[in-house]
C-alpha positions in Angstrom: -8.5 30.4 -7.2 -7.0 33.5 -9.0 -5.0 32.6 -11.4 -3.0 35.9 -12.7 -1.3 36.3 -9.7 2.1 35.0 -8.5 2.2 32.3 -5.5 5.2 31.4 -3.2 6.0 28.1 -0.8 8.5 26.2 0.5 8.6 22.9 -1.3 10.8 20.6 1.0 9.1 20.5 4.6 10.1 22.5 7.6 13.3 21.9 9.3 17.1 21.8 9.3 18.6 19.9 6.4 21.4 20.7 3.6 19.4 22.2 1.6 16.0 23.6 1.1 13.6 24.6 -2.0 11.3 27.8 -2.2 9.2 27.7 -5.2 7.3 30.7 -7.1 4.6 30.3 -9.9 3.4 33.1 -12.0 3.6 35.8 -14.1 5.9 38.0 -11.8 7.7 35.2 -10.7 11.0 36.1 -12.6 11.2 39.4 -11.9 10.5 39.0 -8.1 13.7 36.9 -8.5 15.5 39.6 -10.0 14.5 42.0 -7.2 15.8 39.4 -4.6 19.0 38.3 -6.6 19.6 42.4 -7.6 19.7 41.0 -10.9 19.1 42.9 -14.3 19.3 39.6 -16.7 16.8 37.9 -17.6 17.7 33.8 -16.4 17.6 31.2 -19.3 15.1 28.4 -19.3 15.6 25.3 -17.6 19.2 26.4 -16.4 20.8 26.6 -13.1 22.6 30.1 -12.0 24.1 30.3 -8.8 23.0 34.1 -7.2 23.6 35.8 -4.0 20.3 36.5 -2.4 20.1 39.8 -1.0 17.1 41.3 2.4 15.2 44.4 1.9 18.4 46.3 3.8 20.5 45.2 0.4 22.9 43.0 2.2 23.5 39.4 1.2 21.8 36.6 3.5 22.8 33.7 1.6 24.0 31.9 -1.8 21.5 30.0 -4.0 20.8 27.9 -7.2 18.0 29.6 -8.8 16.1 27.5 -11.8 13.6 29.0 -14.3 11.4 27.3 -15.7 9.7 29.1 -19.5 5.9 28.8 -19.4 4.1 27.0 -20.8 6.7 24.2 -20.3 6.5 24.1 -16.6 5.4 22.1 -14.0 2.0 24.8 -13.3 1.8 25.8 -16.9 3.2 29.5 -16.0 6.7 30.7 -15.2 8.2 29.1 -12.1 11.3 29.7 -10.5 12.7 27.3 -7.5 15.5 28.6 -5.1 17.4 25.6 -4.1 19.2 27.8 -0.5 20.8 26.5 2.3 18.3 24.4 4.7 17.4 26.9 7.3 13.8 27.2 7.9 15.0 31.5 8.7 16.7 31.8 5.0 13.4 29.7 3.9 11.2 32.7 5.8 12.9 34.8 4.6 13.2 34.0 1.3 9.4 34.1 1.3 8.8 37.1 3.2 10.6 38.7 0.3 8.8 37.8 -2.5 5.7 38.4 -0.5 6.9 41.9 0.0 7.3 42.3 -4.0 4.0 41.0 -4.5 3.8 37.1 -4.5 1.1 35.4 -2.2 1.6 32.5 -0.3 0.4 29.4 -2.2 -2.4 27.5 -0.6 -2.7 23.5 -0.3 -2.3 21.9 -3.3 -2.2 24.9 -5.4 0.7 23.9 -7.6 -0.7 21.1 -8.8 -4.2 22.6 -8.9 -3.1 25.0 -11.3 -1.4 22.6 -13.6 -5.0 21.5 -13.8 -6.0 24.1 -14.5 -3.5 24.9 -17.2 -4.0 21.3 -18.9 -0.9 20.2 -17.8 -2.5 17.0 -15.8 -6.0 15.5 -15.9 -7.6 14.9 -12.8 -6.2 11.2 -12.5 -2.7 12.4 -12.9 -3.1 15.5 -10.1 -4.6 12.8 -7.6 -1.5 10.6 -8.2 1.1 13.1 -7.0 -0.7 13.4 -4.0 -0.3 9.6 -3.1 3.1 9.5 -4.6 4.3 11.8 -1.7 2.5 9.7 0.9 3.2 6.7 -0.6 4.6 3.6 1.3 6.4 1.0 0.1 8.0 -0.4 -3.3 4.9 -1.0 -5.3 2.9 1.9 -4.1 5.4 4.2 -5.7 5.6 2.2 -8.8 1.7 2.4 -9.1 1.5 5.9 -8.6 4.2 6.4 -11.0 2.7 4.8 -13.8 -0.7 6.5 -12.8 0.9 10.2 -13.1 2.8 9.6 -16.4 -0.6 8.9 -17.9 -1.2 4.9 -17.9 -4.5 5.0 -16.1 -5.8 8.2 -18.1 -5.4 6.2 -21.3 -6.9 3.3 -20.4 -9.8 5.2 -19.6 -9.3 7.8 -22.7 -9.7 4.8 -25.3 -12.8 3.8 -22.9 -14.3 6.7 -23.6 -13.6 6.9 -27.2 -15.7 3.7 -27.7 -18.7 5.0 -25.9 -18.5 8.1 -28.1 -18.4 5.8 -31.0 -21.7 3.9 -29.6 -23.1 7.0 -29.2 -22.4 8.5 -32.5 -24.0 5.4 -34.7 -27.1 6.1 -32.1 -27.3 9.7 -32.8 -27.0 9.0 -36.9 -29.4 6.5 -37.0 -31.9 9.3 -35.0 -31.0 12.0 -37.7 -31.9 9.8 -40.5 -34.2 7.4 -39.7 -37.7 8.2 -38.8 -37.9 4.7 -37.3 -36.7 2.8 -34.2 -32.7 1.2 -34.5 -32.5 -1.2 -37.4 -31.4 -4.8 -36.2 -27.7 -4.0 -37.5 -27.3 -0.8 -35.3 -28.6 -2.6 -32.4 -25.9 -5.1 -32.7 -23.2 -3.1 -32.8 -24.5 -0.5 -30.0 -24.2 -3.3 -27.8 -21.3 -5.1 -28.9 -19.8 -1.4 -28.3 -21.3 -1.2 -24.6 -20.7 -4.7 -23.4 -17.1 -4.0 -23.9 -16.9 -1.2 -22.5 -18.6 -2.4 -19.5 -16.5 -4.7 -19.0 -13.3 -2.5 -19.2 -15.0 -0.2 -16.7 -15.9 -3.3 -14.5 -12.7 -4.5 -14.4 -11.3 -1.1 -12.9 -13.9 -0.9 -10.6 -12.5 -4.5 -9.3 -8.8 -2.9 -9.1 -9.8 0.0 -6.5 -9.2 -2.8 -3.8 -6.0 -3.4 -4.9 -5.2 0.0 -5.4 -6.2 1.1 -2.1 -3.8 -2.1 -0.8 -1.2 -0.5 -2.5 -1.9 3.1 -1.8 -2.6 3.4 1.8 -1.7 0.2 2.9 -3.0 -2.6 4.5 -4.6 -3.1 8.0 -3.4 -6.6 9.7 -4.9 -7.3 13.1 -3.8 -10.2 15.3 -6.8 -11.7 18.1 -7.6 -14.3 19.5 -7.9 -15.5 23.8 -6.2 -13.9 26.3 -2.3 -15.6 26.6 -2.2 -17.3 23.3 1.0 -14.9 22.7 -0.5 -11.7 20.5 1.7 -9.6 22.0 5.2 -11.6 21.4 4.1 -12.1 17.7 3.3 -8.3 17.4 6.8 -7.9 18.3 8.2 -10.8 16.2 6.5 -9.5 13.1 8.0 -5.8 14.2 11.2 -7.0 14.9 11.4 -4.7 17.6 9.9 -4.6 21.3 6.8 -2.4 20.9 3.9 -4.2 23.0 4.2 -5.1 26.9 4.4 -9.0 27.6 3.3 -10.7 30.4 2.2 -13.7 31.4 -1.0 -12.3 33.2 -3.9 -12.6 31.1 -5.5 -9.1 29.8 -2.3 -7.7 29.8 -3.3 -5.9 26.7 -6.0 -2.9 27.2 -6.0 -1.1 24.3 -5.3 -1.5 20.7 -1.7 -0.9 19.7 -0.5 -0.2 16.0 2.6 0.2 14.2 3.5 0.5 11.0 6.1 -2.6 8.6 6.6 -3.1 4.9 6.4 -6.8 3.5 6.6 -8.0 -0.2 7.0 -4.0 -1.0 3.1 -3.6 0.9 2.7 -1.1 3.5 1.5 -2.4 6.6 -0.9 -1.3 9.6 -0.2 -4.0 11.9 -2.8 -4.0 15.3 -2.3 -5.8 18.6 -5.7 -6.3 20.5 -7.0 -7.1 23.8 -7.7 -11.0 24.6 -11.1 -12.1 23.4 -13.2 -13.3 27.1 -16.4 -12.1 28.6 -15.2 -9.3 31.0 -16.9 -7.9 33.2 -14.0 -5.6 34.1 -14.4 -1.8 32.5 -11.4 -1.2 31.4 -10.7 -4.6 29.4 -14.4 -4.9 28.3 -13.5 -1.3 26.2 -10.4 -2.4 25.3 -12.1 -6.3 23.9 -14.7 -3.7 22.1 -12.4 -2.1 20.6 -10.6 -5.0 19.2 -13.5 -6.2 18.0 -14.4 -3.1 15.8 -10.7 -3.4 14.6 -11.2 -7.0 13.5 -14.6 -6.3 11.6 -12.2 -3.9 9.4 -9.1 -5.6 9.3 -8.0 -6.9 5.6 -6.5 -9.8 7.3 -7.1 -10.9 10.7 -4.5 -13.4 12.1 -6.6 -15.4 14.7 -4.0 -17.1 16.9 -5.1 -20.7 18.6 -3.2 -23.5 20.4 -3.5 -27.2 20.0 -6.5 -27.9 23.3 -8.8 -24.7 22.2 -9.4 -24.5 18.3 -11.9 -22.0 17.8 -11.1 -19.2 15.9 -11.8 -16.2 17.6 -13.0 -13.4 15.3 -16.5 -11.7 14.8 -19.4 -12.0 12.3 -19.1 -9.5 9.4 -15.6 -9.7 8.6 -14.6 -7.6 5.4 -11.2 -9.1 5.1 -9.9 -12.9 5.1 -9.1 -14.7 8.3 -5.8 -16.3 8.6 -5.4 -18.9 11.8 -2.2 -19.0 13.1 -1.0 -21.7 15.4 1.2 -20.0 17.8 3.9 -21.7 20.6 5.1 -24.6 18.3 7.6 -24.7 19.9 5.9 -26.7 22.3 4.0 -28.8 20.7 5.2 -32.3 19.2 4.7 -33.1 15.6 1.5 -35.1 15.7 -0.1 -32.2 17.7 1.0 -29.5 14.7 0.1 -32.1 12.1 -3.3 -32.7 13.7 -4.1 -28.8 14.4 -3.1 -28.3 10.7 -5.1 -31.0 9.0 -8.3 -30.0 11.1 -8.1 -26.0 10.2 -7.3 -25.2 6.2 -4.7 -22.7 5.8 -3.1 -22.5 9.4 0.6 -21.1 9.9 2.3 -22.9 12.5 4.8 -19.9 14.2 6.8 -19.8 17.2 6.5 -16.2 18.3 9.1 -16.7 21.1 11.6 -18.3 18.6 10.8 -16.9 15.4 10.2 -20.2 13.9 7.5 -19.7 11.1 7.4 -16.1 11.2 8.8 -15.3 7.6 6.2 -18.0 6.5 3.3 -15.6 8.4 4.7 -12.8 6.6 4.3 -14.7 2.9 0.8 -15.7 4.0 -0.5 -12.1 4.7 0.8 -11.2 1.4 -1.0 -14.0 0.1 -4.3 -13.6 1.9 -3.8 -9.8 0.7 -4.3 -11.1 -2.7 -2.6 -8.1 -4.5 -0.7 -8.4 -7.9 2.7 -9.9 -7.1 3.7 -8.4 -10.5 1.6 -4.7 -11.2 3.5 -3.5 -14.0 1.3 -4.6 -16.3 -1.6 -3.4 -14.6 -3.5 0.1 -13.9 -5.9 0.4 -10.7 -7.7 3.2 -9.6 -6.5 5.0 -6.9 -9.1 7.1 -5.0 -12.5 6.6 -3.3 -13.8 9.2 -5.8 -12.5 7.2 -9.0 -14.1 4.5 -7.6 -17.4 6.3 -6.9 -17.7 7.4 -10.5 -16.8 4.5 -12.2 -19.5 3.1 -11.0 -22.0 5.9 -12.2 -20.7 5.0 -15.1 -21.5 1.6 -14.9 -25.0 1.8 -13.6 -25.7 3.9 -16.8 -24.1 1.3 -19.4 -26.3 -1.4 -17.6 -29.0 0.8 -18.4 -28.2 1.1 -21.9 -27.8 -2.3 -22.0 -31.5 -3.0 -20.7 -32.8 -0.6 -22.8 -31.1 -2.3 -26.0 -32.9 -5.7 -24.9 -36.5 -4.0 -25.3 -38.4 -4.2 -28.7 -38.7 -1.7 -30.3 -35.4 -0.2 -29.0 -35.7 3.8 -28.1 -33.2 5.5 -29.5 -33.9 8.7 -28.0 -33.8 7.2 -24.0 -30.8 4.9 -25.5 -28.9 8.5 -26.0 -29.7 10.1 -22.5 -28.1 7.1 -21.2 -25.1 6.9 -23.2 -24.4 10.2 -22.0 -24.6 9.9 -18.5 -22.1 7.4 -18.6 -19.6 9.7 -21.2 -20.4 12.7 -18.3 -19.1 10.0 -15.6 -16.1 9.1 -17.4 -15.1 13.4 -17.9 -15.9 13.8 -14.5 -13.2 10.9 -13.6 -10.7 12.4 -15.9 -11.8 16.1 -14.5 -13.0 17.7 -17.4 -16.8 18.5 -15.6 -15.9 18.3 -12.1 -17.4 20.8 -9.7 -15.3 23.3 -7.8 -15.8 22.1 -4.8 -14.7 18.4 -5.5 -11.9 20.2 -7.2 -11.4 22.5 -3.9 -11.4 19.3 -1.6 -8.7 17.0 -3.8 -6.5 19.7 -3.7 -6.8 21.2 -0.3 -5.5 17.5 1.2 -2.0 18.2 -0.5 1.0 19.4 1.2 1.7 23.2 1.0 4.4 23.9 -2.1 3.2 21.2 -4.3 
């Protein structure tokens, strides 16, 4: 990435709307503004000046708000200006095509951000954040990432770090002066330093499942036998009529998915063909596809009546199966009471009626298991924070082994302790390669 020159994007996406935001970052990025605006002022920092924006022929094309931003107190770390026009993707083209012409590049994906990186304006943590903040869904998802971009998860794992520098530092002064192996008392405190430190990084480990939950949302999958009514609760829990019903058994072919928010949780939420030996092509694809559905589901609702009560689901599930007694409606008290007090944690629903379905709803957020109240609480975010933390992990168990041996040596002690600080920096960014840096950013939108 060159970092001297100046970059351009649109920062709203493409369309019609009321209004529309072209952003520059960059050295020349003021006086490319001054070119477009036929301005000779310079524009005060962090103020808003209405301007006439004028083509290459001189004549005016349209009125903006223009905002500078002063490095380095800017979103990239360098001068930024924002156009706020009127939302027409040909003033938005053109707009760009301008600054282009006086020397601005178009900004690749992610590049914004990647800069304030770069420019120590956000740690790695924070830069992954505003990504999932755009494509966040739901209520808690954006309150997560929130908290993770205004620094909460970064300090959490900055006073982590601190405490295995301080384990390493009593290790490295007891090498420089003594000749011997750790006294008792050094020991001691090396691993009273570790074991806590373990144990902070274990815990976050333990949050990535929540944080993926919250981040890209949950996937629900209802099964069970052919006419037990998947279909009608799809469309109960949608609220809407998305999947064909029919009383004809293998109605359902294929699997169908649509997206709904419950408890603030987005949610990917999967009709699937009728469980049966088939020997029918179509529907046999169709019942293998459900099943490879089910084995990744986070929840699978396994929907049974009161004369068949086997659950019908597959071996290696990674999620929690929830049985669902569907058609209540015509069934008679004893025959729900029975059902219930043979199968532990059945809903009884009426998909036709709605009966029961709110409860259904509660019970997947239940069987989700996620934090009803997370602002108190920092997850990780990303498969790759994940990945590390546990690097760093495996190298304070090590350290922890090695402190259990008699004598205790120091020097192997040390080359532990830092592979663990090295997978901490490389969580927080600080040694990351280029390429993982390339790949984080490159999945961003254009402009941010």
């Amino acid at each position: 990435m060159i970092l001297d020159d100046t970059i351009v994007a649109a920062a709203t996406p493409y369309g019609y709307g009321g209004i529309a935001v072209v952003r520059l970052s960059g050295g020349a990025a003021e006086s490319i503004t001054q070119n477009i605006c036929r301005r000779t002022a310079k524009f005060k920092d962090r103020h808003a000046t209405v301007v006439t924006l004028y083509g290459s022929n001189k004549e005016p094309f349209d009125d903006a708000v223009v905002t500078f931003y002063k490095h380095p107190n800017s979103y990239t770390g360098e001068d930024i200006v924002e156009f706020s026009c009127h939302g027409s993707p040909t003033i938005v083209e053109k707009i760009i095509e301008l600054a282009m012409n006086l020397g601005a590049r178009t900004a690749e994906p992610g590049e914004f951000t990647h800069r304030a990186f770069i420019n120590g304006k956000l740690d790695l943590v924070q830069a992954e954040s505003v990504a999932a903040v755009i494509s966040g869904q739901g209520e808690k998802s954006i309150q997560l990432n929130h908290r993770v971009l205004s620094g909460e998860l970064s300090k959490k794992i900055t006073a982590i770090k601190k405490s295995i520098i301080d384990a390493l530092s009593y290790v490295e002064f007891e090498l420089d002066v003594s000749e011997d192996d750790l006294v008792p008392d050094a020991v001691r405190r090396v691993k009273q330093i570790i074991s806590l430190a373990l144990s902070e990084m274990s815990l976050l480990a333990k949050s990535f499942r929540e944080g993926r939950l919250l981040n890209r949302g949950a996937s629900v999958v209802i099964t069970g036998p052919p006419n037990i009514g998947k279909s009608t609760l799809f469309n109960a829990l949608l609220n809407e009529n998305r999947a064909i019903v029919s009383a004809v058994p293998g109605t359902t072919r294929d699997v169908v998915d649509a997206s709904v928010v419950y408890g603030g949780i987005s949610i990917m939420l999967t009709d699937t063909a009728g469980i049966r030996n088939s020997d029918e092509e179509i529907e046999s694809e169709g019942i293998r596809r459900a099943t490879e559905k089910i084995k990744n589901a986070d929840v699978v609702l396994s929907l049974f009546d009161v004369n068949e009560r086997e659950l019908f689901t597959t071996k290696g599930l990674n999620g929690s199966l929830l049985p669902v007694l569907n058609k209540c409606d015509l069934y008679n008290q004893q025959q729900i009471n029975k059902a219930q007090g043979e199968i532990d944690g059945c809903v009884c629903v009426s998909a036709k009626t709605g009966d029961g379905i709110e409860n259904l709803k509660s019970a997947i957020n239940k069987n989700l298991c996620v934090t009803e109240n997370i602002s108190d609480t920092v997850f990780l975010i990303t498969q790759r924070q994940y990945d590390v933390t546990n690097s760093c992990i495996n190298a304070l168990n090590q350290t922890l082994k090695l402190l259990e041996k008699d004598p205790v040596g120091f020097e192997l002690l040390s080359i532990e302790i830092r592979e663990a600080l090295d997978a901490v920096d490389r969580i927080l960014g600080k040694t990351t390669s280029e390429d993982i840096l390339n790949n984080i950013f490159s999945n961003f939108c254009v402009g941010k």
